[in-house]
N, C-alpha and C positions, 0 to 999 in steps of 0.2 A: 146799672150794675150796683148792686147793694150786698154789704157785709155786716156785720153786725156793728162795724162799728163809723162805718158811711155809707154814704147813697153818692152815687156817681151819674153823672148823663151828658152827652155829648151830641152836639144839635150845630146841622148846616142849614143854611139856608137855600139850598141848591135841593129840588124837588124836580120831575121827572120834566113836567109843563113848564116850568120857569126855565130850565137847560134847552126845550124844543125851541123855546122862545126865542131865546138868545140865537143859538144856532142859525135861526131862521135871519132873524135880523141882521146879523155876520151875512153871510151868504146874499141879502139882497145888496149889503154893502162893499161887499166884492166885486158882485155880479158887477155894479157902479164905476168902481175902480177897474174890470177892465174894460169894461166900456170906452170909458175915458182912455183909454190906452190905443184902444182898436180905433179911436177918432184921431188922437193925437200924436200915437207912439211914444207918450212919456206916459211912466210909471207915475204915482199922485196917490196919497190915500184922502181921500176923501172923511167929511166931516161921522162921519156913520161909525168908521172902522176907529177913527179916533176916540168914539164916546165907548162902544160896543167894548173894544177888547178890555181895556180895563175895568169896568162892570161885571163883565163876563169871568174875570181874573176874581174880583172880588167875591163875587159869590162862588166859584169855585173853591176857594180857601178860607173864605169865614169860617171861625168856629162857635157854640160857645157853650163854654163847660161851665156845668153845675157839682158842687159839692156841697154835702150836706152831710155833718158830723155832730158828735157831741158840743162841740165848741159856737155852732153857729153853721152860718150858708154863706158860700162864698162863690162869685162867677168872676168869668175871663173870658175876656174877648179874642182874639187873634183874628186878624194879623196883629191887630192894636195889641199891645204889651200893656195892659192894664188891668188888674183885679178889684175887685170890689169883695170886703167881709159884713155881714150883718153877725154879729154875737147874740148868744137868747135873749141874755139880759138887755138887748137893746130893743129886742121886739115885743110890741104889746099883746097882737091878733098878727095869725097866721090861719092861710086856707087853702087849700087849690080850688079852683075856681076856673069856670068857661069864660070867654070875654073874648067881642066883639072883634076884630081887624079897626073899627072905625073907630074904637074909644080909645086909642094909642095914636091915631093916624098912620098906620103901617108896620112893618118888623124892625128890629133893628133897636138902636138905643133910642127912646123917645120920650118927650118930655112932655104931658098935657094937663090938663084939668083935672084926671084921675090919679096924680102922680108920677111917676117914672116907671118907663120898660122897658125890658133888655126881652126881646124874643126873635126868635127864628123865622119860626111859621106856625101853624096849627092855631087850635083854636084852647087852648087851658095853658094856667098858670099858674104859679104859687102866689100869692096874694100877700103883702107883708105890710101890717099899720104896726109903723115906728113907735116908740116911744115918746117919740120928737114931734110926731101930727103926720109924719110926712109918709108916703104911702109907694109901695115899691111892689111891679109885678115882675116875674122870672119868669119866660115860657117854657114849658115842658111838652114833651111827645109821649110822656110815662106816667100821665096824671095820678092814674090808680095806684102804681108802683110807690110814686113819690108822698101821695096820701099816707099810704098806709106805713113808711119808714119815717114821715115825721110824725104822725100819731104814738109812731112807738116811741121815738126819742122824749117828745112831751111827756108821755106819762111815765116815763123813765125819770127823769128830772122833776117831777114831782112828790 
């Protein structure tokens, strides 16, 4: 969602095949637990449903929001209560850019050899080399969208 005078995007990590996934694995850890019930006639959850439901919870309610205004670009996590702002004057280079699942080690807040990541899923991101050296990607679902509203912010501030 973009205005003139921000870009807005909001990203879960809950995809159609990661929800089947889950589902399935629930249901064979069930299927366990009655098992276990029809042998023994006690109720028991088993080690499956213990890991499964909270994972499942998790990615059901993940969010994470991007804004992107004249002041800077700012993301949030949820459920985590935690924001993060980069300011212009703090960024040296900015891109959107494709990149790998492997050069992060996965979705989510990650911290590697290319810098730091905050992404959902998909495969582009906003690319950000700090003033600092330090190097910060944002995933996005809206590459083109998001290109072309900080292209305009840059040559706006120029």
């Amino acid at each position: 969602m973009a205005n003139r005078n921000s870009w807005r995007e909001k990203q879960s990590f809950m995809s159609v095949w990661l929800f089947s996934l889950l589902i399935v694995i629930l249901f064979i850890a069930c299927r366990d637990v009655y098992q276990d019930y029809k042998n023994t006639g006690e109720w028991t959850l088993n080690l499956g449903v213990w890991i499964i439901v909270p994972v499942l919870l998790y990615f059901i309610f993940s969010r994470l929001y991007t804004t992107i205004d004249d002041k800077g670009i700012e993301i949030s996590f949820v459920p985590f209560a935690w924001r993060k702002r980069w300011n212009w004057d703090s960024i040296a280079n900015i891109e959107v850019r494709k990149y790998d699942l492997i050069e992060f080690g996965g979705w989510g807040y990650r911290v590697g050899r290319n810098g730091v990541a905050y992404t959902c899923k998909g495969g582009y991101g906003i690319q950000m080399e700090l003033r600092n050296g330090k190097k910060v990607l944002i995933g996005t679902q809206k590459q083109d969208e998001v290109d072309e509203f900080i292209k305009e912010i840059i040559n706006s501030n120029v």
